[in-house]
N, C-alpha and C positions, 0 to 999 in steps of 0.2 A: 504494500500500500504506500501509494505517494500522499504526500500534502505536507504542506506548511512548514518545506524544509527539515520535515524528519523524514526516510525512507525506513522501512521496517521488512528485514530483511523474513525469509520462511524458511523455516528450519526443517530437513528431514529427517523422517523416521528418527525422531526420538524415545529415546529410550524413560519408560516412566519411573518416578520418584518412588522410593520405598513407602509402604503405605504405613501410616499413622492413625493413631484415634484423634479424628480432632474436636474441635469444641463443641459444636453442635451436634457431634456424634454421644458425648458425653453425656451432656444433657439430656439426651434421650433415652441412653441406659438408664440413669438415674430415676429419671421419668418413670419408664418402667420398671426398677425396683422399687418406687413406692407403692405403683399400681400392684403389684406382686404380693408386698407387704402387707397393703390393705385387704388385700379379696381373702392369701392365704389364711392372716389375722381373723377374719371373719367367716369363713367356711370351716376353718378348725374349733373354733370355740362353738359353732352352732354342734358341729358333728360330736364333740366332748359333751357339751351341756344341752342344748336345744334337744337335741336327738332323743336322750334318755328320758326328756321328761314329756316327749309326745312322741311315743311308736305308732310308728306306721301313716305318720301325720307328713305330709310331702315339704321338702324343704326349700323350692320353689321362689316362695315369700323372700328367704333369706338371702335368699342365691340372686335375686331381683333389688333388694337393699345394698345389697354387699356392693353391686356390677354399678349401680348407681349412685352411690357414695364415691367410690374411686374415682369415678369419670367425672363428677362434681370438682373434687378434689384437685386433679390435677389439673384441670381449669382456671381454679381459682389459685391455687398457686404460681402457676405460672404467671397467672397477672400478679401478681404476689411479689414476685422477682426472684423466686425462691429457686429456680430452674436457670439462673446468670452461672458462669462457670466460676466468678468471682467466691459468691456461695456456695455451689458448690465443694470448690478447693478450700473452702474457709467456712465450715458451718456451725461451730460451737457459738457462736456471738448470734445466729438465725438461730436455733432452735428453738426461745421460746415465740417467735414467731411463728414457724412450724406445730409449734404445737398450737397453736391460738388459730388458725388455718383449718387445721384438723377438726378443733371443737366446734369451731364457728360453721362447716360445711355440716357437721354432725345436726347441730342445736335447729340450723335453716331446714333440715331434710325433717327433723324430729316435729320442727311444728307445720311441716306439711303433712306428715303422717296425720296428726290431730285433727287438721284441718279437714283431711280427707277421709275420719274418721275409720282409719284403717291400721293404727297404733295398735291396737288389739290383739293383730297377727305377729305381734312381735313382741320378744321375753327381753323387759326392761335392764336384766340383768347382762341376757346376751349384748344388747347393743354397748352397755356403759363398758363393760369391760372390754369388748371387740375394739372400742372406740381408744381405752386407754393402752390397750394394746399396741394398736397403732401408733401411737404417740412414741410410745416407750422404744418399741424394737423398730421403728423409722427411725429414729435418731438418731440411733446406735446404728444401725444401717448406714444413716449420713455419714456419722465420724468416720466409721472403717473406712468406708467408701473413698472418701478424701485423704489420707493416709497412704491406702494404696495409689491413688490416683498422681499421688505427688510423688512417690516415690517411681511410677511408669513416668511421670514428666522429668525428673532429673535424670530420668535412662534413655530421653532421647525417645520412648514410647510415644508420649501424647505433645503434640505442635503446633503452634499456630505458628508457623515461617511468616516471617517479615521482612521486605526489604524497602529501603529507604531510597526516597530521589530525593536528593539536593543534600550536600554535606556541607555548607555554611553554617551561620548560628543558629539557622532553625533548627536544623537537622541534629546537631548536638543537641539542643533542647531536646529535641520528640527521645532522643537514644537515652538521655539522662533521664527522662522522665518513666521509662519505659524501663529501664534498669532500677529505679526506685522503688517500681512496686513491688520487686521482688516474688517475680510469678512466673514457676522456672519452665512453664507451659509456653510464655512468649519470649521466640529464639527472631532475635534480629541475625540475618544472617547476611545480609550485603549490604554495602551503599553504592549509588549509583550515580554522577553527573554530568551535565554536560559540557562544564567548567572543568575539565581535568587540571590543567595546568593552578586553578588556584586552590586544589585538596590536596589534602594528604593523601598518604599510600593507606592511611587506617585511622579509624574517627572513635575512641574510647573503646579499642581493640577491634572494631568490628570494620572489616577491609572494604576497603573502595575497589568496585569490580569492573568500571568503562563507563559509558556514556549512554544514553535512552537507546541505542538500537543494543547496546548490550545488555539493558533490563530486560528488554523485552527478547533475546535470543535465550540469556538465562533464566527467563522466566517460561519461557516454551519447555526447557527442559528440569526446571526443580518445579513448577507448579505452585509456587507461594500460597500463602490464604490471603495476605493483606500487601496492599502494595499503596505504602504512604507519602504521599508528596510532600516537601516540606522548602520553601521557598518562601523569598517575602515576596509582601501584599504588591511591592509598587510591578514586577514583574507580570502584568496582568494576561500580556498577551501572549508569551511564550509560557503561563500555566495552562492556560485554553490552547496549546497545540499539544503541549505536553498530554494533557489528558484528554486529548479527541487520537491521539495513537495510543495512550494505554488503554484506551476501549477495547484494543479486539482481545487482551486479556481476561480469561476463563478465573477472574479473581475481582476480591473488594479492592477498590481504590479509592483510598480518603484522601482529604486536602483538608490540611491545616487551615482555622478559620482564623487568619493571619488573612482573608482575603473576601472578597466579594463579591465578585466578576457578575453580574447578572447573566451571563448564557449557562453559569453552573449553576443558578440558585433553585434547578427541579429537582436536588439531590437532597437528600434527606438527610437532616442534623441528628449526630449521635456523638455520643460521651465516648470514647475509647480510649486505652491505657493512659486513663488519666486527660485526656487532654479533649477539648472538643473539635470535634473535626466534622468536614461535609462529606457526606458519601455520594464522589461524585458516577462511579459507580458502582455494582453489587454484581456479586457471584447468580446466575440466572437461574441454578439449580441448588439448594443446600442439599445436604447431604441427605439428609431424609427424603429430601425429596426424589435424588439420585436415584436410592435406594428405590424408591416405590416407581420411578419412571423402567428401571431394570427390569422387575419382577412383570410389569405388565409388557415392557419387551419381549421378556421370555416366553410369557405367556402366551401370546400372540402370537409370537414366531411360529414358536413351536406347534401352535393348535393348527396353522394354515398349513405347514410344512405336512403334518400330518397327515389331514384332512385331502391337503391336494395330491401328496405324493405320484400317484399313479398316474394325475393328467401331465404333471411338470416329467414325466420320464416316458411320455408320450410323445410332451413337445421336445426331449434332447432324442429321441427317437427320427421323430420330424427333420430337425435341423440338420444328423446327420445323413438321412437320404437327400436330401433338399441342394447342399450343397458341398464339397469336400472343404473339410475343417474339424478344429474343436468345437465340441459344444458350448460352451462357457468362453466368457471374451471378459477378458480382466484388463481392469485400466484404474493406474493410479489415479486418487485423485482428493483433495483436502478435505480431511474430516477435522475431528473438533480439534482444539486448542494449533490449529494448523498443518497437524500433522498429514503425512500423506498415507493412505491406508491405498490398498489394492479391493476396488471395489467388482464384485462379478454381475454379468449380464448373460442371459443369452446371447449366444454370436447371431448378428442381423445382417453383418456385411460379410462380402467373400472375405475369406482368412489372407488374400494376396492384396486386400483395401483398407486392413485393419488400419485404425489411426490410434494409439493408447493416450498420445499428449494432447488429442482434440484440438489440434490446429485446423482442422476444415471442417465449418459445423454440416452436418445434414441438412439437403435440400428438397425441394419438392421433385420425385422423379427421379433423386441421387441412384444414378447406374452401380456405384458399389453395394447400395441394399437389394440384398436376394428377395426371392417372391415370397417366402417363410418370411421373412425379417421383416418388410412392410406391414404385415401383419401381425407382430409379433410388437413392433412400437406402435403402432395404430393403437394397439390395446390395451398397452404397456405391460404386456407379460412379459417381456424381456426385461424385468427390472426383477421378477419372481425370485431367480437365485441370490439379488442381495438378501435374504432371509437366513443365510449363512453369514455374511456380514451380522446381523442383528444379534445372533447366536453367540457370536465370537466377540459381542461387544464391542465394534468398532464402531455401529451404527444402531439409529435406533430406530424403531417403527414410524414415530411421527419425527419430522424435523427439516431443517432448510435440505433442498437436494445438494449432493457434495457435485462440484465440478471438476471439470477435468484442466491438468494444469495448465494448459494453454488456451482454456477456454477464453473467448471474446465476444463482444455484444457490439454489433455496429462495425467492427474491424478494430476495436480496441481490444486493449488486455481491461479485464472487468475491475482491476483496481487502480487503472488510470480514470473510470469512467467513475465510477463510485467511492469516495473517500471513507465512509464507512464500510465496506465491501465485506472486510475479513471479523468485522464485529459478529456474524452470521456463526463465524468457525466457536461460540466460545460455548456452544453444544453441540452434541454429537449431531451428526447428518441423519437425515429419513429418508425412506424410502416414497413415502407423499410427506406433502406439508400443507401451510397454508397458502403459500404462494399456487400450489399445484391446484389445490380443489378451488381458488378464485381464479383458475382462466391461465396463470402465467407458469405455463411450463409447456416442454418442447424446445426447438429451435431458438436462439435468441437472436432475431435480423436485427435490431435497432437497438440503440442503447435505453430509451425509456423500456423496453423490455426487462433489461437487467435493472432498471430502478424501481422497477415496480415490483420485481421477484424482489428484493432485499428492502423495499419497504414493510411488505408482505413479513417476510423472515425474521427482521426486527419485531415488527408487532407481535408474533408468534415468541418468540423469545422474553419480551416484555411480560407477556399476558400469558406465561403457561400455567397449565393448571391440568390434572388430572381427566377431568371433566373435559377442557380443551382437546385434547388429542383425540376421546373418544370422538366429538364431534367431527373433525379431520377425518378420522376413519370412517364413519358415516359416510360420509359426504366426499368421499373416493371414488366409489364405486358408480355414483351419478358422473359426477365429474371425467371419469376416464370415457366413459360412455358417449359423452356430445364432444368432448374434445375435438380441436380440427388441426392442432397447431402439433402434430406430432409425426412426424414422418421419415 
């Protein structure tokens, strides 16, 4: 990507960072060890005492109380703050909050029972003690919890990677400030500027690594969580370049609010290591939600791979009478965080017209597509075997399409044409998106073509949501159907 006198260079096949528990993943274990805490706490003391003193009476009621306390619970804790990694890693100074959380979710549930005059079905004794229970062995659950969790953080186990742009005053500010709170889960681990000649070789031990294409080459390859800008305020226009190229990073990027810029003020204000910063912008997936976009990838794959088997080994069946060649036509081409993955297709052209770097897009008529292969993109079933991409986690069901690396739009290269371009890469690729099911996919003859796929892909990016993708998938199967732009 060009612009405003930074070029950002594309890194291949890199190699991924050792995997860490990070913050948000935390959180969410702990999450559910309360959840665990609570339900076990209260199915155990029904099963001990409720049990004995009504056989053969269904425990239903209990099991009903129990599922809805927890889930109360951890609602209101989390508004609570009680779910911060800060608390977490530090929870003796919370727990009588915790406990106060506990009773109070208890006392709200108990005068809805009264109210709904259904108190009755439940042994006052079961609940008081189920309730002090929870209190007692959640706490003790917190401490340990934090204990061990400090101790995987000075082993280099649990990280929030940070690296810093700008090593002037600021920049020592943010490292001293961040060194101060003494939370051995945040590892600064590079600085970066584009002033070399007036830094050091190393800013309070922690090393100066090059210049903004080299933040962003090393950040292609270690994956940071946080990437902090730290410059002064009067700097205003060389901040707003700086972070319209760390945009295509698959990571949070704050800015010290040493500043004001009105093109960044749609970033949202947050407190972090101590200091307030603007989040100009944010990681598109957190980790949970990774997690849960994975599971329905698998899901999905798997079920159609299944389901279709026999007709996709009908069409490599097809292809190979149809025309001599491989069945499968593999062609690099950029998936997330920039990387190049080798994406598969059905082969649509003679194997002696193959093009893998997509220097010559497909035309209407194109003499290298076989009479299989026109129908086979007509339909886009030659996209079927990326389903083994999906599998192999390089790609995901729904998401921008990857291209190929010399793709162009108009006769340009696509990141001459669009200066956000590679913002697209900082989730995995799909095999549909949103761009696909509103009209823009196929061929790209003009370059409003490629702006409107990547306004598309941005918006998709901005706005996902669980619920998002399935509509995508919906709304595929229409969309391949009236298509005209594919050939």
């Amino acid at each position: 990507m060009r612009g405003h006198g930074y070029a950002i260079r594309t890194v291949d096949r890199i190699a991924r960072p050792a995997r860490r528990l990070s913050p948000s993943m935390l959180t969410g274990i702990v999450a559910m060890s309360d959840a665990t805490v609570t339900i076990g706490a209260g199915l155990l003391i029904a099963l001990v005492y409720v049990a004995e003193g009504r056989p053969g009476d269904p425990m239903l009621p209990d099991l009903a109380a129990v599922m809805l306390y927890a889930f109360t619970l951890l609602l209101v804790a989390n508004a609570a703050g009680l779910y911060r990694l800060n608390v977490i890693m530090d929870p003796v100074p919370r727990l009588s909050k915790f406990a106060v959380v506990c009773c109070l979710v208890f006392l709200v549930l108990l005068a809805a029972a009264f109210a709904l005059k259904i108190s009755s079905h439940f042994s006052r004794a079961w609940a008081f003690s189920w309730v002090l229970s929870t209190v007692i062995v959640g706490a003790l659950a917190r401490v340990l919890a934090a204990r061990a969790l400090r101790r995987l953080a000075q082993a280099g186990r649990i990280a929030r990677t940070i690296v810093l742009f700008g090593g002037g005053v600021e920049g020592q500010r943010v490292i001293e400030t961040i060194k101060q709170l003494n939370e051995p889960w945040n590892r600064i681990a590079a600085i970066f500027d584009d002033r070399l000649s007036r830094t050091a070789d190393s800013i309070a031990g922690v090393p100066m690594k090059g210049d903004l294409n080299a933040l962003i080459s090393w950040s292609r390859m270690n994956q940071p969580d946080e990437v902090l800008v730290a410059l002064p305020w009067t700097a205003e226009q060389r901040i707003v370049n700086i972070l319209q190229a760390l945009a295509v990073l698959p990571a949070n990027v704050r800015l010290g609010l040493d500043f004001g810029h009105t093109e960044l003020l749609s970033g949202r204000l947050s407190f972090q290591f101590g200091l307030p910063m603007l989040d100009a912008h944010e990681k598109p997936l957190r980790e949970w939600e990774r997690v849960w976009k994975r599971l329905f990838d698998v899901f999905v794959a798997a079920t159609v791979l299944v389901l279709s088997l026999p007709f996709l080994l009908l069409i490599a069946l097809a292809i190979k009478l149809d025309s001599p060649g491989p069945v499968l036509f593999r062609q690099p081409r950029y998936g997330f965080n920039n990387q190049l993955i080798e994406v598969f297709k059905f082969r649509t052209m003679r194997d002696d017209a193959a093009d893998p770097q997509g220097v010559r897009s497909t035309e209407r008529g194109d003499l290298r597509v076989t009479r299989l292969g026109a129908f086979l993109r007509r339909t886009s079933l030659d996209e079927m075997p990326q389903i083994l991409n999906v599998l192999r986690g390089e790609m995901s069901v729904v998401g921008p399409r990857p291209h190929a690396e010399r793709t162009t739009a108009g006769g340009r290269q696509c990141d001459e044409v669009v200066i956000q371009y590679a913002v697209r890469h900082k989730v995995k690729p799909g095999i549909t998106g949103w761009a696909q099911v509103n009209g823009w996919r196929g061929t790209m003859e003009t370059e409003e073509a490629l702006v409107k796929r990547v306004e598309h892909d941005l918006h998709y990016i901005k706005h996902w949501s669980p619920w998002f993708d399935v509509v995508i998938l919906a709304r595929t199967v229409l969309s391949v159907l009236r298509n005209k732009n594919c050939y």
